[in-house]
N, C-alpha and C positions, 0 to 999 in steps of 0.2 A: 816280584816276578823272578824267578827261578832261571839261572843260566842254562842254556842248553848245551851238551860238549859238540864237539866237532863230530864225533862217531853217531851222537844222537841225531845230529841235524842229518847226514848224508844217509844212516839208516833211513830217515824220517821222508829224503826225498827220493832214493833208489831202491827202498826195500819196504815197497809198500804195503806187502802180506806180512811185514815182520817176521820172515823164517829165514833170514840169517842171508839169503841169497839174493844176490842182485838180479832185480826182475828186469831181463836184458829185451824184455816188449817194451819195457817202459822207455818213457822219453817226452821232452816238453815239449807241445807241441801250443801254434798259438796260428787264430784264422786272421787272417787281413786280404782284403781286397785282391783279385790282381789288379794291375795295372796296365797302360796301353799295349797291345799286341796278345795279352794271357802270360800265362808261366804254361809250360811243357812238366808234364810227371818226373818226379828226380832229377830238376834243376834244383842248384844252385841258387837262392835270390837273395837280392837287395831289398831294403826299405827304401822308396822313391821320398822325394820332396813333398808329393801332395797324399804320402800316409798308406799306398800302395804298392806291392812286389812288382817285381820287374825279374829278370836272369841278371845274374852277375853276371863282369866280363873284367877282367883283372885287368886289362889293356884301355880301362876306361876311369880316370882317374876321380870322376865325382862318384864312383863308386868304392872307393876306395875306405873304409871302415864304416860300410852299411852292409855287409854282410850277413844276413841272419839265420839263413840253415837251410834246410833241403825240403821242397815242395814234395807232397806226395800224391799227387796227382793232377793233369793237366785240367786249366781251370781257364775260361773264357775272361777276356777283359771286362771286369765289372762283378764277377763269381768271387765269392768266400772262398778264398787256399787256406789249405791245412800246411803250415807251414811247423817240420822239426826242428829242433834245435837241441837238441842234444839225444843220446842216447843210439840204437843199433835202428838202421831203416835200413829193409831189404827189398831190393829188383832183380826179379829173375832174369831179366835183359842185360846186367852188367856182366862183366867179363875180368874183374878186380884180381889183381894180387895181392892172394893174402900175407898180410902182415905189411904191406908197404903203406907208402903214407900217400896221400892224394890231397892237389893243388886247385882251388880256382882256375877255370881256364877260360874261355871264349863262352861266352851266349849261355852260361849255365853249367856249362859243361865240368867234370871231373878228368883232374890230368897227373901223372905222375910226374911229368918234369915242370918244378916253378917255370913260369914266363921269367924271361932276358929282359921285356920292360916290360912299364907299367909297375903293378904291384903285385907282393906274391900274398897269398892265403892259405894257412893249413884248413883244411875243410875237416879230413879226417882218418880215419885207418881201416885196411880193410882187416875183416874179419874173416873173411872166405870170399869166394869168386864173385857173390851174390848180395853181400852183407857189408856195410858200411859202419862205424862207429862215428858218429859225428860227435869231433872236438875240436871246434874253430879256436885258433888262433889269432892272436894280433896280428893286423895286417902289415905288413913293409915294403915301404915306397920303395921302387929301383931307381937310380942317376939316373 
């Protein structure tokens, strides 16, 4: 079995037409369950205990590195979410700064200033007013 380089494997995962450019549609995207209450369109969610999404909430410590990317559409408890995880998701409802970075907040929510407690999370960056870049970070507990 043949090594693969590093330039090979990330063409291999972000440049799926192989023309040299990063296909900025693309992104991983994985369904799981919601969980009790639903997820809302462009929350934030966790992986629950019994294998289901929920909303993140930084101020809620068993959530605390279950993190796993941005729902793309609101989905009743018990409904398949399309759930991203990396790559560009855009809402023409946000209201983002481009080029800042944006924080896990309450119930799902996307914030520019880390929480004072709890734990903080890079979720990701904007690209423009309307465009996210999701690239979670390791999470970190506040005292």
């Amino acid at each position: 079995m043949a090594l693969q380089s590093f330039k090979a494997m990330r063409q291999e995962a972000y440049d799926k037409n192989a023309d040299g450019i990063v296909d900025q549609a693309q992104g991983d995207h994985i369904f799981i369950e919601a969980g009790v209450g639903g997820v809302s369109a462009f929350a934030v969610v966790m992986m629950a205990l019994d294998g289901t999404v929920m909303p993140g909430n930084s101020s809620e410590p068993s959530h605390f590195g279950k993190i796993i990317g941005i729902s793309n559409s609101q989905k009743l408890e018990g409904e398949e979410c399309d759930i991203q995880t990396s790559g560009y998701i855009q809402n023409d409802y946000w209201n983002l700064d481009p080029g800042e970075t944006y924080f896990l907040g309450s119930g799902g929510d996307l914030t520019l200033t880390p929480p004072n407690s709890g734990f903080f999370q890079k979720i990701g960056v904007a690209r423009d007013s309307v465009t996210l870049l999701i690239q979670l970070s390791e999470p970190v507990m506040r005292c």
